[in-house]
C-alpha positions as CSV (number, residue, x, y, z in Angstrom):
1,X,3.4,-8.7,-28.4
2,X,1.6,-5.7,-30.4
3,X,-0.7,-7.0,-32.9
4,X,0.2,-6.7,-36.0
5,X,-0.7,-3.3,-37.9
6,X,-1.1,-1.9,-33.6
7,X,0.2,1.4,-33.9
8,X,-0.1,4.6,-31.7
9,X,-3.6,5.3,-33.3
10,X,-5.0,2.1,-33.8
11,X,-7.4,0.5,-31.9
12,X,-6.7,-2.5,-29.6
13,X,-6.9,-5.5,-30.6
14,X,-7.1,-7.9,-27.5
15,X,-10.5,-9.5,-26.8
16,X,-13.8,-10.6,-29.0
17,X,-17.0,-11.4,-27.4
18,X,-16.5,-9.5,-24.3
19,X,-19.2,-7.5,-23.2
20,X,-17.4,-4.5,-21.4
21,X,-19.4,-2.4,-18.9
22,X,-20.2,1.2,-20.5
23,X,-20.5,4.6,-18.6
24,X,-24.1,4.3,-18.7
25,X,-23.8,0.7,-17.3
26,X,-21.7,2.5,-14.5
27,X,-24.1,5.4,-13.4
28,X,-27.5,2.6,-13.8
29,X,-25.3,-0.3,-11.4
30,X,-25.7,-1.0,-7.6
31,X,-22.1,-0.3,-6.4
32,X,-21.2,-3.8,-5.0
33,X,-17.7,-3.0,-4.0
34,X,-17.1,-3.9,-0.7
35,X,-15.2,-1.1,1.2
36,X,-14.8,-3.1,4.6
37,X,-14.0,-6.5,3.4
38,X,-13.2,-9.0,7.1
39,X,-11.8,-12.2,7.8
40,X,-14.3,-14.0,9.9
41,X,-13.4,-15.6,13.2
42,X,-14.6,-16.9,16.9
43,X,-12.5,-16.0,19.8
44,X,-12.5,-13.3,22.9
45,X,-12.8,-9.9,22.2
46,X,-14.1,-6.9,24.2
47,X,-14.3,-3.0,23.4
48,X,-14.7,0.0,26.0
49,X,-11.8,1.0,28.4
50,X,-13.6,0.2,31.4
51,X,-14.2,-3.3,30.3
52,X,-10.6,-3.4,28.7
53,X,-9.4,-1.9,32.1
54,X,-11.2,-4.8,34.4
55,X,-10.3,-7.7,32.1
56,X,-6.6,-6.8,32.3
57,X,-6.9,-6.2,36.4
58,X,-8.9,-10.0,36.5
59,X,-5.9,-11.3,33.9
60,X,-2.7,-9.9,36.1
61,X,-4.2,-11.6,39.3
62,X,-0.4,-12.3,40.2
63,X,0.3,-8.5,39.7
64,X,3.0,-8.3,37.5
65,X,4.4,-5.0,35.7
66,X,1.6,-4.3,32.8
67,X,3.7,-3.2,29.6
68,X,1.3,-1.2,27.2
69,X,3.6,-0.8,23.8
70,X,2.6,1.4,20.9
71,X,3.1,1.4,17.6
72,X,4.3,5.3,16.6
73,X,1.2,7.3,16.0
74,X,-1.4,5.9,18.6
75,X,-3.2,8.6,20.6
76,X,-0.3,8.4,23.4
77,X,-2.9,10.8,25.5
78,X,-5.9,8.6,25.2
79,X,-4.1,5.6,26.5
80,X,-2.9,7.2,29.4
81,X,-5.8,8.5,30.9
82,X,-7.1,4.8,30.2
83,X,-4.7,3.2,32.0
84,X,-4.5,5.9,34.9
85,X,-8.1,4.6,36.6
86,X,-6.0,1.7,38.3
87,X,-5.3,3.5,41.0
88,X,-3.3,0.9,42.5
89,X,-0.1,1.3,39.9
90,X,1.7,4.0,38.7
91,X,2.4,5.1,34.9
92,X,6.3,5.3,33.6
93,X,6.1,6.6,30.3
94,X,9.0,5.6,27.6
95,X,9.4,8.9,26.4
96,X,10.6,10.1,29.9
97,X,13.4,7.3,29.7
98,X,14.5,8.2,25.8
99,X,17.4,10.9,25.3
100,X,16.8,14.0,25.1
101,X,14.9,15.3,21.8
102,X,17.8,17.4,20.9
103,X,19.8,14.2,20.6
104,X,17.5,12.4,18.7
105,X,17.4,15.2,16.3
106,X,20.8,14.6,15.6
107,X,20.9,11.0,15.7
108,X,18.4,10.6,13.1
109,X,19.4,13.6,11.0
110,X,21.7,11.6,8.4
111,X,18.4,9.4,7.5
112,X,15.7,12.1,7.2
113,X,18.1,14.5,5.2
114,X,17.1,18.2,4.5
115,X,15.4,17.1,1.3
116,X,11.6,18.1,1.2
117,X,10.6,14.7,0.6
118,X,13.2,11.9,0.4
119,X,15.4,10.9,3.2
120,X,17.4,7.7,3.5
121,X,16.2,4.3,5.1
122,X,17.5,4.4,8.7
123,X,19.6,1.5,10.5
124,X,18.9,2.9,13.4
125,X,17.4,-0.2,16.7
126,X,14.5,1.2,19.3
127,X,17.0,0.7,21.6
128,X,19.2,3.9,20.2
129,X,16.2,6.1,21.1
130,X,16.7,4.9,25.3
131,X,18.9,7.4,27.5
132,X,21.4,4.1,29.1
133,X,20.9,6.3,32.7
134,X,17.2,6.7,32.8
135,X,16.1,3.6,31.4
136,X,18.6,1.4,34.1
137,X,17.1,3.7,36.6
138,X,13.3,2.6,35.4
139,X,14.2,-0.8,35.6
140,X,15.9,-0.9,39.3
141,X,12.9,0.7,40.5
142,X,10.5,-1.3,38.7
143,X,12.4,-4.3,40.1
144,X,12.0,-2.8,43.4
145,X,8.5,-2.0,43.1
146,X,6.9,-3.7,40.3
147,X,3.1,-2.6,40.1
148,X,3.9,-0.4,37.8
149,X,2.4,0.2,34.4
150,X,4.7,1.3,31.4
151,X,3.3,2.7,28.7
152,X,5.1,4.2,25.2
153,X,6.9,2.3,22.3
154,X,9.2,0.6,23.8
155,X,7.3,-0.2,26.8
156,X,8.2,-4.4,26.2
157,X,12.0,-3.2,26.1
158,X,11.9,-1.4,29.6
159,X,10.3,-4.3,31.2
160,X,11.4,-7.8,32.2
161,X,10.5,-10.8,30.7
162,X,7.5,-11.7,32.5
163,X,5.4,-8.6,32.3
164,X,2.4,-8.4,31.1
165,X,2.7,-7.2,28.0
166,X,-0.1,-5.5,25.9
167,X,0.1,-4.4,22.3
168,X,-1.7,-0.9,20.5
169,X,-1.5,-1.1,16.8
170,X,-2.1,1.2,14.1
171,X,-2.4,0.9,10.4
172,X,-0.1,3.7,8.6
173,X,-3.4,5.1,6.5
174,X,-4.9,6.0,9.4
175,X,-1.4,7.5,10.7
176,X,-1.3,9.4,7.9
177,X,-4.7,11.4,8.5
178,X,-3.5,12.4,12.3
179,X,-0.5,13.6,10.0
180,X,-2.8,16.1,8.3
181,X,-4.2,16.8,11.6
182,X,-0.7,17.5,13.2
183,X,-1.9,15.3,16.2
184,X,0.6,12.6,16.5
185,X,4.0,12.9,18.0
186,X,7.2,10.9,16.0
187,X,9.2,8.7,17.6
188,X,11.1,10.4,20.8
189,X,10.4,13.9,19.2
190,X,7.4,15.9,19.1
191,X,7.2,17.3,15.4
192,X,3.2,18.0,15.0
193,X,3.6,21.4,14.1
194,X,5.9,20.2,10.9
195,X,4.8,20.2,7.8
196,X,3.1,16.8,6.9
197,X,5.5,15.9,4.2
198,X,7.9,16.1,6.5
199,X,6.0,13.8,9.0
200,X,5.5,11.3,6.4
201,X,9.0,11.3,5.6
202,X,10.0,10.9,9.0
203,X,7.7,8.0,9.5
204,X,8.7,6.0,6.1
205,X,12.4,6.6,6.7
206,X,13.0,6.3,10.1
207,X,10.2,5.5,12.7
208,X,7.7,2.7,10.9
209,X,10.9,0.5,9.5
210,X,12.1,1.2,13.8
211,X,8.8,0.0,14.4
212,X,8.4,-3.1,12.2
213,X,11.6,-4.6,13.3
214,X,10.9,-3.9,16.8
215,X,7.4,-5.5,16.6
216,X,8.6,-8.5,14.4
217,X,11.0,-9.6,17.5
218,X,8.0,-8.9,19.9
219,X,5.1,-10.8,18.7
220,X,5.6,-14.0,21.4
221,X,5.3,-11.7,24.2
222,X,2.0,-9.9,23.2
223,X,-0.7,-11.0,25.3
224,X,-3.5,-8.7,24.1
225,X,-3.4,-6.5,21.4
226,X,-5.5,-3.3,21.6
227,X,-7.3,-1.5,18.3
228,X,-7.2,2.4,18.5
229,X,-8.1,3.2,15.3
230,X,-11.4,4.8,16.5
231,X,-10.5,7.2,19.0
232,X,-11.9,6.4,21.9
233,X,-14.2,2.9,20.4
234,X,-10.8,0.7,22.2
235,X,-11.4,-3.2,21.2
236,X,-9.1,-5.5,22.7
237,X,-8.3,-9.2,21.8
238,X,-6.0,-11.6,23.0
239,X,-3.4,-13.3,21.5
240,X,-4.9,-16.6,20.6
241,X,-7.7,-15.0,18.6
242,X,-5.1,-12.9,17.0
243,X,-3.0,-15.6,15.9
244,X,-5.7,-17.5,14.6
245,X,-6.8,-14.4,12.3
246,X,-3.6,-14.3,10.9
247,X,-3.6,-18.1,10.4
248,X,-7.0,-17.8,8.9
249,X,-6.4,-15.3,7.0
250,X,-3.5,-16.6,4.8
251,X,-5.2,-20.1,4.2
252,X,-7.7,-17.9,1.7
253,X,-7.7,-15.7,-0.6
254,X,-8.6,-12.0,1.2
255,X,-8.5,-8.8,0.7
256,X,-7.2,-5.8,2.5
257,X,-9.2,-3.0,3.5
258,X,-8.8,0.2,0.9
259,X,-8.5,4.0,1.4
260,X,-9.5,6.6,-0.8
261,X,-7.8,10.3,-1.0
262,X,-8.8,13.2,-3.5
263,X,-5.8,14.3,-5.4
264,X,-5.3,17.5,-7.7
265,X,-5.9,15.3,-11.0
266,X,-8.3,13.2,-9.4
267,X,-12.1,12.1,-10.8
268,X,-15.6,11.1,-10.7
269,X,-15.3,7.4,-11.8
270,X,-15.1,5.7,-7.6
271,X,-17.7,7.6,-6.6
272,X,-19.8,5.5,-8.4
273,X,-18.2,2.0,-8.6
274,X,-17.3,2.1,-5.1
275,X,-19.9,3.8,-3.3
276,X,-18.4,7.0,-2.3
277,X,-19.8,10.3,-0.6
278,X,-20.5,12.0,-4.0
279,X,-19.8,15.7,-1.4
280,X,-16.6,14.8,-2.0
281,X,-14.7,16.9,-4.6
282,X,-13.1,14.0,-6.3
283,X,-11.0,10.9,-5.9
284,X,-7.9,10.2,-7.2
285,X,-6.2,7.5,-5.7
286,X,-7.6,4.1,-4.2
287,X,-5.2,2.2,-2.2
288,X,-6.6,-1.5,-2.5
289,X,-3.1,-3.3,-2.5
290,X,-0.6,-1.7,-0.5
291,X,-0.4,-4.0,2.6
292,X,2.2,-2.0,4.3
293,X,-0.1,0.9,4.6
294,X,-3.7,-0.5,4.4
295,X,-5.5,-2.5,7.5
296,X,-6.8,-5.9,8.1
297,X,-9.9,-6.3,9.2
298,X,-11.0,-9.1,12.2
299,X,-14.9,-10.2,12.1
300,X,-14.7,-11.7,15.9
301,X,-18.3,-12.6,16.3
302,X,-19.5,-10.1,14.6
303,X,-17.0,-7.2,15.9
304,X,-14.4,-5.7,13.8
305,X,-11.0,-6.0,14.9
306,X,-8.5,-3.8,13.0
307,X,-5.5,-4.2,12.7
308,X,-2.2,-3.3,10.2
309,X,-1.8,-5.4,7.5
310,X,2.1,-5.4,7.7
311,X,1.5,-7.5,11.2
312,X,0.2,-10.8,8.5
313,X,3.4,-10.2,6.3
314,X,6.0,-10.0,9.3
315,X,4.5,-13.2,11.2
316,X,3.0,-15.0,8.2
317,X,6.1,-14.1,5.1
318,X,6.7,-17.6,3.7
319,X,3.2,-18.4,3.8
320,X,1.7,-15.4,2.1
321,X,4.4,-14.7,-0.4
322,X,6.5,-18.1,-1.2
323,X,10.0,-19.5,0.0
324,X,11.3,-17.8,-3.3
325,X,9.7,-14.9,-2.4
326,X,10.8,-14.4,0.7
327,X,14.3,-15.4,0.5
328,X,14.4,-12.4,-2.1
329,X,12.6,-9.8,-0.7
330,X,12.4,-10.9,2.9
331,X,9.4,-9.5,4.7
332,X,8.5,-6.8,2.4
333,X,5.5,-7.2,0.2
334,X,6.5,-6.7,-2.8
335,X,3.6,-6.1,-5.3
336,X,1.4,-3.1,-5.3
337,X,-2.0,-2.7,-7.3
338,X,-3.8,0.8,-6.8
339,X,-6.6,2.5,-8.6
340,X,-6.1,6.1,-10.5
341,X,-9.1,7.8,-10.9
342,X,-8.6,10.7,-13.9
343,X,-12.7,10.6,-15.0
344,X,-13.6,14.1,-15.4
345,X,-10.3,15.0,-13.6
346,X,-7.1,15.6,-15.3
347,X,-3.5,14.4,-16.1
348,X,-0.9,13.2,-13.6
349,X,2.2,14.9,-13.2
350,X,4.9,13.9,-15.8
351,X,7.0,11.8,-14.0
352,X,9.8,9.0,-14.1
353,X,10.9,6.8,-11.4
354,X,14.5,6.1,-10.3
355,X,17.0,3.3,-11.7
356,X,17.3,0.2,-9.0
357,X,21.4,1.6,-8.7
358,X,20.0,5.6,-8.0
359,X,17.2,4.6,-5.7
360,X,20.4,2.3,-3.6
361,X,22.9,4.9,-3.9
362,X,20.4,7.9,-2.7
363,X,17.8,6.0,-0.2
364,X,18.9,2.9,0.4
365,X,16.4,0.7,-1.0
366,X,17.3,-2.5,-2.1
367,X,14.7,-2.1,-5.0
368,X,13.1,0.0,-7.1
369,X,10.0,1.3,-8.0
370,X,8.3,-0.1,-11.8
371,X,5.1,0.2,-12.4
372,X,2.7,-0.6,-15.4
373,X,-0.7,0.9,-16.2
374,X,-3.9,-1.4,-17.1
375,X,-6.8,0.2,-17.8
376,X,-9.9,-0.5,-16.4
377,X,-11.8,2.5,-18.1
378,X,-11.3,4.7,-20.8
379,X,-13.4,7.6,-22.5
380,X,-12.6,7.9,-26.4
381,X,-10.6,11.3,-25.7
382,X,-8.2,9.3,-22.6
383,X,-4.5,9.2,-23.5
384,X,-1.2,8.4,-21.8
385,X,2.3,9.8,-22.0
386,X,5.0,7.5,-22.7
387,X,8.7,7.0,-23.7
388,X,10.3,10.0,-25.4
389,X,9.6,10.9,-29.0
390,X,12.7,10.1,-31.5
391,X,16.0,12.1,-31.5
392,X,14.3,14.2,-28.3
393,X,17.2,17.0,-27.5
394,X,17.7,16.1,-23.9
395,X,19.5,19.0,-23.2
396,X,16.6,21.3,-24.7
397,X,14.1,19.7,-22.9
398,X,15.5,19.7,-19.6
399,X,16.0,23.5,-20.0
400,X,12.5,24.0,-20.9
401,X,11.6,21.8,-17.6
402,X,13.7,24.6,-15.9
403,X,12.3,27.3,-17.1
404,X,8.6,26.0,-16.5
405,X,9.5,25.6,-13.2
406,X,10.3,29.2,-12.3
407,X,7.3,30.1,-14.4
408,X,9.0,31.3,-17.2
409,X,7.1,29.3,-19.9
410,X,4.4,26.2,-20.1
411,X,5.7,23.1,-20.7
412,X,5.3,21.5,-23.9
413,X,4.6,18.0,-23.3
414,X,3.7,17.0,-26.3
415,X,6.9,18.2,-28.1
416,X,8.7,15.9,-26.1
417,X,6.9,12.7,-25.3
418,X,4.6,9.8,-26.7
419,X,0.9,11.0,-26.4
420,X,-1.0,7.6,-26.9
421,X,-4.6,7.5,-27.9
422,X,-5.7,5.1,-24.4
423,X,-8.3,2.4,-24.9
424,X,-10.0,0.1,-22.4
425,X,-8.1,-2.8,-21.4
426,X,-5.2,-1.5,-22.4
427,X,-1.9,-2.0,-20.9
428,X,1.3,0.2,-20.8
429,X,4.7,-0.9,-18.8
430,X,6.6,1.8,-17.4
431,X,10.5,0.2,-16.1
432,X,12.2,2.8,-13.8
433,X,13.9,5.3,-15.8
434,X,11.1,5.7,-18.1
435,X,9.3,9.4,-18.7
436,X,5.3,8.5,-18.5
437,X,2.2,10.2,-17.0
438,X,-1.7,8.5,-17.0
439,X,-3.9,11.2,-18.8
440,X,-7.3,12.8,-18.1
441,X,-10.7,10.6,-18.7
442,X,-9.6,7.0,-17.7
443,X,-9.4,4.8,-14.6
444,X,-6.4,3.1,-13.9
445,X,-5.0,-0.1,-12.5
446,X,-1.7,0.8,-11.4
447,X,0.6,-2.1,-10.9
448,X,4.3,-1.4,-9.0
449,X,6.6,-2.8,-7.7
450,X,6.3,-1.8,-3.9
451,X,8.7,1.5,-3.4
452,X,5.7,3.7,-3.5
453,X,7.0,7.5,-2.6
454,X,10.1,7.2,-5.4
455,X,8.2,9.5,-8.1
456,X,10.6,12.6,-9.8
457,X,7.6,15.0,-10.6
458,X,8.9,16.5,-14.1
459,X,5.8,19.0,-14.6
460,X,2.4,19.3,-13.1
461,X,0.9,21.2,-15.5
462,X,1.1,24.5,-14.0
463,X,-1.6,23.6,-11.3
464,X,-1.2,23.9,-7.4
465,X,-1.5,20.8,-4.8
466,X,-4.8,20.2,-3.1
467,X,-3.2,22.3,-0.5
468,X,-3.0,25.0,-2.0
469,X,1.0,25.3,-3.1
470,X,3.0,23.9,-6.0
471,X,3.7,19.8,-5.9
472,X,7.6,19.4,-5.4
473,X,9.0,18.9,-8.5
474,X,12.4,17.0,-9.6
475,X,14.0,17.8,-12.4
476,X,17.3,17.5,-11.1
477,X,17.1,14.2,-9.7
478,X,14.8,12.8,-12.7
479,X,17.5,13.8,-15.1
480,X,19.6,11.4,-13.7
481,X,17.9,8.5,-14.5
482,X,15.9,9.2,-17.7
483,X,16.5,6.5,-20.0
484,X,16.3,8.6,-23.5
485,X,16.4,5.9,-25.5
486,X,13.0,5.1,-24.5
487,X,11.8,7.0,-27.3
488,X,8.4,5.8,-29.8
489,X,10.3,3.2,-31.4
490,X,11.4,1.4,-28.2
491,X,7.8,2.1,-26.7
492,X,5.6,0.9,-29.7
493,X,8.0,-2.1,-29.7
494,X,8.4,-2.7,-25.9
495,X,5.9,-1.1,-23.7
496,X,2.3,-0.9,-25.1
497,X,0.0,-3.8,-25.6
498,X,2.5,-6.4,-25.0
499,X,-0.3,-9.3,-25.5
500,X,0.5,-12.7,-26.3
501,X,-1.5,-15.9,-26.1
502,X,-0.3,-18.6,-23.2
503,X,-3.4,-21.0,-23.5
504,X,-6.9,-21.3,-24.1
505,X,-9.7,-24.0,-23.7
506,X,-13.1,-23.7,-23.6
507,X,-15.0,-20.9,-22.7
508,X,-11.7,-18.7,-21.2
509,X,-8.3,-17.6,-22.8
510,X,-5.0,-16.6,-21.1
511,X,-2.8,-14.1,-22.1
512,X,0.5,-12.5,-21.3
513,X,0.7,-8.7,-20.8
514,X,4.2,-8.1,-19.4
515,X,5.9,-6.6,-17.3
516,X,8.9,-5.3,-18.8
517,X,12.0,-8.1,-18.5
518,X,13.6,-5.2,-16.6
519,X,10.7,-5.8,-14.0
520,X,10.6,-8.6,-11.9
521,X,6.8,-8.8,-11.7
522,X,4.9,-10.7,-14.5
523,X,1.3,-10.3,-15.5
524,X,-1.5,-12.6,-16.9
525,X,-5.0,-11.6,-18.3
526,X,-7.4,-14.5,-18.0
527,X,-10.7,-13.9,-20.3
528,X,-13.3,-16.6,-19.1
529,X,-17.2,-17.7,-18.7
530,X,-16.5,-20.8,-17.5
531,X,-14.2,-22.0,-14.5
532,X,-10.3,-21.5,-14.5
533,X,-7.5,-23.2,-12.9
534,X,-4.8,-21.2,-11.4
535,X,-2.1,-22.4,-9.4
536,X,0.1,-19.7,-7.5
537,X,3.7,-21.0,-8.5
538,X,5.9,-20.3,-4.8
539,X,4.2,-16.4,-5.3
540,X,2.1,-14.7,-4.0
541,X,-0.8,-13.6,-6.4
542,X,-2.1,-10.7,-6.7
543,X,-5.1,-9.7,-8.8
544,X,-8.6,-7.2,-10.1
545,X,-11.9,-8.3,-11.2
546,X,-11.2,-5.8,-13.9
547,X,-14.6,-6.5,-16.2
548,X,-17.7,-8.4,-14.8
549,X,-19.8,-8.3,-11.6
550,X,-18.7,-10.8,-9.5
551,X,-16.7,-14.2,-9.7
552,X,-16.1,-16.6,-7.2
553,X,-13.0,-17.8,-6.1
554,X,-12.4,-22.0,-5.1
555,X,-10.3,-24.3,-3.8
556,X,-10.6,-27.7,-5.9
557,X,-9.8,-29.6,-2.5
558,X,-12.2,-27.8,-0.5
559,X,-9.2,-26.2,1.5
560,X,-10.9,-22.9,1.8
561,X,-14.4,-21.3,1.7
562,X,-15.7,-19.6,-1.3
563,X,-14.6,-16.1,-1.7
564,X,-16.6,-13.5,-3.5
565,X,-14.8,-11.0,-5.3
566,X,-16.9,-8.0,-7.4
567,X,-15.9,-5.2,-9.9
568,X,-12.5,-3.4,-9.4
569,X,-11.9,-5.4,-6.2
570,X,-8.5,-6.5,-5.7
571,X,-7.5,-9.7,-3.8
572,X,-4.8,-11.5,-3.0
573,X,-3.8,-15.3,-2.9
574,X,-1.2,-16.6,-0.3
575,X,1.5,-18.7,-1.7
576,X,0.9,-21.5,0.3
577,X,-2.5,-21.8,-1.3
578,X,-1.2,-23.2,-4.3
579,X,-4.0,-24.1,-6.9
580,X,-7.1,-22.7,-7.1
581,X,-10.5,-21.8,-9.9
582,X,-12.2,-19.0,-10.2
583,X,-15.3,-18.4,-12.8
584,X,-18.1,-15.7,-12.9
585,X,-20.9,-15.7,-10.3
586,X,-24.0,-14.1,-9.3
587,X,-24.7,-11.7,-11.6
588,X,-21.7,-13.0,-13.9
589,X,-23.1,-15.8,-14.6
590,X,-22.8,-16.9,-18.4
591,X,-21.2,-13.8,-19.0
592,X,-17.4,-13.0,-19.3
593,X,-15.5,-11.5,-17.2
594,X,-11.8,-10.8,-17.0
595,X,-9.5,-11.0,-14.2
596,X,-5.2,-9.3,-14.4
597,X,-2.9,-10.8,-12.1
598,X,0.4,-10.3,-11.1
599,X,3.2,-12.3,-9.5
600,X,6.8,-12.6,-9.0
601,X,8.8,-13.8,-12.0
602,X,11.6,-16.0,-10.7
603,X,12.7,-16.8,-14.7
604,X,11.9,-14.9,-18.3
């Protein structure tokens, strides 16, 4: 709950004794941040095509077909010249046997929509994208002559069973940069020259959820899996060292690898904390918990193997995130943390995010997208916007959105909505429906529920995109589903600060921060300078080092090796793990630090 006497302006009363890190503190540290974090293994690996080439040729001594599948957004290009120097085969590409682009067009029109950026999550199998003629044709003749080598998404579906089948992966960051490079083809269509909104929105909608099912059915075939994320730097392992990175990876704590991007708000703050290329303009977003977009990382011997970290929640789901889990969300991951960087930059768009019945009746997700705001950071000046101020005229300010977007008249913000005075270690829960934007001068720790593209821009403060043209904005859409009686009462009472002790002992203290009942992930602050039991509870747990150097995270049965974790790091805690401590380390040592984590809440 708020303390008592907590209003808008007062200061936050939440933790004595701590000793927070100050900007000076920031610019005078060694970034420890580890941008590349690995899960170390033993097993076979090897990297260059040639040798990738050979060790397939000395593998396939009986000669079988050779099935090279891709994952939408590999360098189709680069693979097939690869796989063209064994001269003894010849090449049937899947997108020769798929129906004709014109047709796909059609057939996936209903789920990508004419909207700019939403579309509607498709039902569509891979096997809808194969023309029935051509692909019974590839299959007669590669049963007539089968040293052949078959190479596309799909390439496991044209062959028969015992094929040699070879998997090329890709993590849907780095799909996302060949977006902006308009170098990547979509699934059965080539679309490069679209715009890359409308790329991504193909991708999210239709081809990666095409994919993932696809994949999930196909993982006992794989013999080798391939890593293309450097374009012409191939790595190939085989399956058994594969499996046992997954397996090793869910019996610790680990971390994904992050992604930075600059963003029209976006500030100073990561360039320092996490080692950045200070050239660089500014960076707004870090992605350090969104496992259905970030990358895994392999240490085989001392090469890194990457791979997407969707591939751990498909084969691995009730291990990593719990029965309960599971059986609720199936194999979606369904806990996002993310970093905002607004230091020196300025404020998000004014925004709300859709209603769990809008975002089913519009996209066809089964969930919606809350969030919640901790702050890491803060400058005296940093504020939020939040809720709706009392007796707002709904009607009057929806107008007024109007007319600032034809460029009639600046929006007045603060006429309509909660401008809150932001302080360090703050926290501010933001359920679907309600009106809220992070403000200029702070950094961050955004914690969602996993829908991550469901945002109705209200205003963007008459500023252009970091290409160059306005943001899309949604005023039609976000009227819908703004809650108005989310005005200052409802958000002093409900959504800022909402602190309450669970339990304390000696030397730490643990306290409850939300989220919202309406949201179904809960949050726990743990303040500590000595060692502190945790125990995952059937969820997975996700959390931040959000104030110290570095703590250490332990199993009290020895069931796992230490794990480091340092400032602003976020890492994540398989279900199956149940219990484990954590407690400052290194340069922590004596000092406190403080840790926010989140996990499913199965009961209030």
């Amino acid at each position: 709950m708020i303390p008592e006497g907590a209003g808008f302006n007062a200061p936050s009363r939440m933790i004595n004794r701590v000793h927070y890190i100050t900007k000076l503190e920031i610019e005078m540290r060694k970034s420890n941040y580890d941008k590349f974090p690995s899960t170390k293994i033993s097993g076979y690996i090897v990297s260059g095509w040639q040798t990738i080439i050979r060790e397939l040729q000395r593998t396939n001594n009986a000669n079988k077909t050779i099935a090279v599948d891709l994952y939408v957004g590999v360098h189709e290009e680069e693979i097939i010249s690869a796989f063209s120097h064994i001269t003894s085969s010849y090449i049937i590409q899947t997108r020769d046997l798929m129906k004709p682009e014109e047709e796909i067009t059609s057939m996936t029109s209903r789920f990508i929509t004419e909207d700019t950026l939403f579309g509607y999550i498709t039902n569509l199998q891979l096997a809808d994208y194969f023309d029935p003629t051509k692909l019974a044709d590839a299959r007669l003749k590669l049963k007539e002559s089968p040293h052949a080598i078959v190479i596309g998404t799909g390439a496991a579906f044209v062959v028969q069973d015992d094929a040699l089948v070879v998997y090329v992966d890709m993590a849907r960051w780095e799909i996302q940069q060949r977006f902006r490079r308009h170098e990547i083809k979509a699934l059965g269509i080539d679309n490069r020259e679209e715009a890359v909104s409308l790329q991504y929105k193909r991708g999210y909608f239709n081809d990666w959820r095409i994919c993932d099912r696809y994949k999930d059915k196909l993982f006992h075939r794989i013999q080798y899996w391939i890593d293309t994320h450097s374009q012409n730097n191939p790595k190939m392992i085989d399956n058994a060292t594969f499996l046992k990175g997954m397996e090793t990876t869910i019996q610790s704590p680990f971390r994904v690898v992050p992604f930075f991007d600059p963003a029209p708000w976006g500030g100073q703050w990561m360039k320092d904390v996490c080692d950045l290329d200070q050239e660089n303009e500014n960076y707004g977003w870090c992605f350090d918990c969104v496992p259905e977009e970030n990358s895994l990382l392999f240490n085989v011997d001392g090469t890194l193997f990457e791979i997407p970290s969707t591939d751990v929640v498909l084969l691995k789901s009730r291990e990593l995130l719990g029965e309960p889990v599971e059986s609720r969300f199936g194999k979606d991951f369904p806990i996002r943390f993310d970093l905002l960087d607004t230091m020196g930059g300025g404020n998000l768009s004014l925004q709300v995010h859709p209603t769990t019945q809008f975002i089913r009746d519009h996209f066809g997700m089964t969930y919606t997208q809350d969030e919640s705001y901790y702050l890491i950071d803060a400058k005296e000046e940093a504020h939020v916007y939040l809720g709706l101020k009392t007796d707002v005229n709904r009607h009057e300010m929806i107008e007024e959105l109007r007319e600032a977007q034809t460029g009639a008249i600046t929006f007045d913000a603060d006429k309509y909505t909660n401008k809150i005075p932001a302080k360090k270690h703050d926290h501010y829960l933001i359920p679907g429906g309600t009106v809220h934007c992070s403000g200029a001068d702070s950094l961050v720790l955004e914690i969602s529920s996993t829908p991550n593209l469901f945002t109705f821009k209200l205003w963007d403060w008459d500023r252009l995109g970091l290409d160059g043209k306005p943001r899309p904005i949604n005023i039609e859409r976000g009227k819908e589903v703004i809650d108005w009686n989310r005005d200052t009462a409802y958000t002093e009472k409900n959504l800022r600060n909402q602190f309450s002790v669970v339990d304390t002992g000696t030397g730490w203290k643990e306290e409850r921060t939300g989220l919202h009942p309406n949201e179904f992930i809960e949050t726990r602050r743990h303040v500590f300078s000595t060692p502190v039991n945790h125990h995952t509870n059937e969820s997975v747990n996700v959390l931040n080092l959000v104030e110290g150097e570095e703590i250490i995270v332990e199993s009290p049965t020895g069931a796992f090796s230490p794990f480091v974790v340092h400032y602003a790091e976020t890492f994540i805690i398989p279900a199956q793990i149940g219990e484990y401590t954590i407690k400052p380390y290194g340069l922590s040592e004596g000092k406190e630090c403080i840790t926010i984590k989140a996990y499913v809440r199965f009961r209030a």
